[in-house]
C-alpha positions in Angstrom: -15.7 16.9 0.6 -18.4 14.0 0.4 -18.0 11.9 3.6 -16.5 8.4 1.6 -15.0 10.5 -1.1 -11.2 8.5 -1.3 -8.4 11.1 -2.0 -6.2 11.2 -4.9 -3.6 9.3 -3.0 -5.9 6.7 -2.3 -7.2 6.3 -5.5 -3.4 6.4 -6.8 -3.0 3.2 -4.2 -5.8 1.3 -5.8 -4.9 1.7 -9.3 -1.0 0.8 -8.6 -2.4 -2.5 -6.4 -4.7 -3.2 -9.1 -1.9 -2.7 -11.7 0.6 -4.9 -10.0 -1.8 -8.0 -10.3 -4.2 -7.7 -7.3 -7.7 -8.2 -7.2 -10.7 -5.5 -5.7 -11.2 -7.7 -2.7 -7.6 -7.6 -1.6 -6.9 -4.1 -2.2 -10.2 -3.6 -0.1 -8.5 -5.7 2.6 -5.0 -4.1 2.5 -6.3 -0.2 2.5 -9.2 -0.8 4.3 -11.6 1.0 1.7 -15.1 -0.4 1.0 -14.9 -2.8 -1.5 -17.5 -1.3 -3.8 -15.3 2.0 -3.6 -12.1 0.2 -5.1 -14.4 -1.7 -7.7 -15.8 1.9 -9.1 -12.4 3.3 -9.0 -11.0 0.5 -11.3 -14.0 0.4 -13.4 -13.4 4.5 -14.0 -9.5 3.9 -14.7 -10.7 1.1 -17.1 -13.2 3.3 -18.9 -11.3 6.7 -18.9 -7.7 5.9 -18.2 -8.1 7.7 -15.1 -9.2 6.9 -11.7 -10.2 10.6 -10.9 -14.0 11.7 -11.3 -14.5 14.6 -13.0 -14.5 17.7 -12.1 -17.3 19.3 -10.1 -18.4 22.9 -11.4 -17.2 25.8 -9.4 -13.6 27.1 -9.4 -10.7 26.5 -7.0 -9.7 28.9 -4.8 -6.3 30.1 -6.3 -3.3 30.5 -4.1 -1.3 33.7 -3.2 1.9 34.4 -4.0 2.7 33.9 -0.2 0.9 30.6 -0.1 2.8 29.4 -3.4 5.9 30.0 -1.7 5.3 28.9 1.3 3.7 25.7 -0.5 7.1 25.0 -2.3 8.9 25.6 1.1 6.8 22.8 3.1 7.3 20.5 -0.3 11.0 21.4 -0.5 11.4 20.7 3.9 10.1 16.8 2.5 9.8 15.4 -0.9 8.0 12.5 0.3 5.0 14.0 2.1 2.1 12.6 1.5 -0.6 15.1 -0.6 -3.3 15.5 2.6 -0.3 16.2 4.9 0.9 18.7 2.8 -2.5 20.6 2.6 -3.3 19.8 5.9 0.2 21.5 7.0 -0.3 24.9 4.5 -4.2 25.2 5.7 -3.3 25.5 9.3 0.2 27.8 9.2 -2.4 30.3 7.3 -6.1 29.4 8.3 -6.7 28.6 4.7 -8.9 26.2 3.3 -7.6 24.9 -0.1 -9.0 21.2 -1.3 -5.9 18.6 -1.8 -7.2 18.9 -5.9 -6.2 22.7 -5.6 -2.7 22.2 -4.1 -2.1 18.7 -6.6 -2.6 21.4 -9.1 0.3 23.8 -8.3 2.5 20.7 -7.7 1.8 20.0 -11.0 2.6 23.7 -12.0 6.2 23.4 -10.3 7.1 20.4 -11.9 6.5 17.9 -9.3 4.7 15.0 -9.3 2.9 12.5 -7.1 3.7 9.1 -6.9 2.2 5.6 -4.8 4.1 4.4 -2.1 5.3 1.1 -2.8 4.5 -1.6 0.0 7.6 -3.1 1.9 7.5 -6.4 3.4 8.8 -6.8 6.8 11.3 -9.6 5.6 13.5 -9.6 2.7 15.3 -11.9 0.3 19.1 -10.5 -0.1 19.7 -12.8 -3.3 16.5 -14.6 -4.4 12.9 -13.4 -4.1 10.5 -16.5 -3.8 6.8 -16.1 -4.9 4.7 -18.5 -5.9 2.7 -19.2 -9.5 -0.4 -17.2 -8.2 -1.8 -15.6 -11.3 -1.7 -12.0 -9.9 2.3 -12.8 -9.9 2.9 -13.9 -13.3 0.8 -10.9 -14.9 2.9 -9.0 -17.3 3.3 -5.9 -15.5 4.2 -8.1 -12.6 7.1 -9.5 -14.4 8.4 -6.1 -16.0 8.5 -4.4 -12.6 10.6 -7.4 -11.5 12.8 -7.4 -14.5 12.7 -3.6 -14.2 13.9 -3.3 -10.4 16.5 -6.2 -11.3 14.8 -8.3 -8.7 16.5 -12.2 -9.4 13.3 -15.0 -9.0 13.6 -18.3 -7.6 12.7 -21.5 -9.9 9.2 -22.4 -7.9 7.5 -25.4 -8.6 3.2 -24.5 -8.8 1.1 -26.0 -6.3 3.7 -26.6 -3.5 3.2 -25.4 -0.3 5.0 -28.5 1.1 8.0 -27.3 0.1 8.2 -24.2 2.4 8.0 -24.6 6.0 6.8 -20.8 6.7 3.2 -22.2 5.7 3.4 -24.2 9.0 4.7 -21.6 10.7 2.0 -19.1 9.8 -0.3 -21.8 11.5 1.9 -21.6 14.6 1.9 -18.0 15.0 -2.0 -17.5 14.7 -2.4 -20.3 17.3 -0.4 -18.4 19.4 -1.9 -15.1 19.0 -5.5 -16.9 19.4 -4.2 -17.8 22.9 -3.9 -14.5 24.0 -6.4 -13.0 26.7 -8.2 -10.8 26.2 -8.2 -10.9 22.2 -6.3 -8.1 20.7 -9.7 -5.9 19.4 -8.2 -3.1 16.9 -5.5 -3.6 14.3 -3.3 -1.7 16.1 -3.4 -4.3 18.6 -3.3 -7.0 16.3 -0.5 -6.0 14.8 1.5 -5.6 18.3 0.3 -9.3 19.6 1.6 -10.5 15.9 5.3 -8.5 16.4 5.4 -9.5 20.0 4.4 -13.8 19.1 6.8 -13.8 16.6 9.8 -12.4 18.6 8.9 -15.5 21.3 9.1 -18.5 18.4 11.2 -20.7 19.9 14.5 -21.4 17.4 13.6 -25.4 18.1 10.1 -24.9 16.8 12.2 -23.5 13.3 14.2 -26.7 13.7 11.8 -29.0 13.6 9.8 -27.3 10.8 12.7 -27.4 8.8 13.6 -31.1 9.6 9.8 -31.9 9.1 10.1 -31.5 5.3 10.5 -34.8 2.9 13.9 -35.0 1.6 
């Protein structure tokens, strides 16, 4: 496999971002895939329907009837493994080398099917989910998968950031994660120093965000 070549799950993750209203740059940002890479996968979807290139000439090694089974017994142990694990996991039980296309193939054959990995926010609305008048949230598909999922939206007002006090809060928590020494320098670390600044947020600094807003 090419050295930048994205796997089908990857591609799969690009086309359900870009589907649910988000743009190439973001995608880039969130999957951390070169931004030309997403852009030429959209572009193919667009043009074929399909965001996987065609086929390279040469055939696919075919699987045993050991490997099949044992393929359907590693999917069976978890529904919800990702493609590459489950290749990775068959290659190495049986010092085989199949390609990810090969084993998404016999999936196919036994009537299962792949599917992207929705993204789930750290914090959730029980009743009401709030979003903004951003463009990539009122795009049709946007609103079906709401509608769909029987997710209730709150009545927002556009332009009015005032109105919510987590804007000013997000300002507080990256000054406070700036303050660190040293700098956190992966995103691993990132992530920690943003988990760990959070859990110290004073309840008084909510108060006073709260109280801050115009009646």
């Amino acid at each position: 496999m090419r050295g930048n070549e994205l796997t089908n799950e990857q591609r799969d993750q690009i086309i359900g971002a870009y589907l649910a209203g988000s743009n190439a740059s973001k995608i880039s940002a969130a999957l951390s895939i070169a931004c030309t890479t997403v852009y030429e996968t959209i572009n193919r979807y667009k043009k074929t329907g399909s965001p996987y290139p065609k086929k390279r000439s040469g055939h696919s090694k075919a699987l045993s009837s050991r490997d099949q089974r044992s393929l359907q017994r590693i999917i069976l142990k978890d529904r919800f493994s990702p493609l590459n694990k489950v290749t990775n996991e068959l290659n190495l039980n049986f010092n085989t080398t199949y390609h990810p296309n090969t084993i998404h193939n016999y999936l196919h054959n036994f009537g299962l099917r792949g599917h992207v990995a929705r993204f789930k926010p750290f914090l959730k609305h029980k009743d009401l989910f709030q979003q903004d008048l951003a463009p990539c949230h009122t795009a049709q598909y946007t609103k079906w998968w709401m509608k769909t999922h029987n997710i209730p939206i709150l009545d927002w007002v556009p332009y009015s950031p005032d109105l919510n006090p987590i804007e000013h809060l997000w300002d507080y928590l990256d000054c406070q994660v700036r303050k660190r020494k040293p700098l956190p320098s992966s995103k691993n670390e990132l992530i920690k120093a943003i988990q760990e600044e959070w859990a110290k947020i004073p309840l008084e600094v909510l108060r006073n965000l709260i109280l801050s807003m115009p009646d």
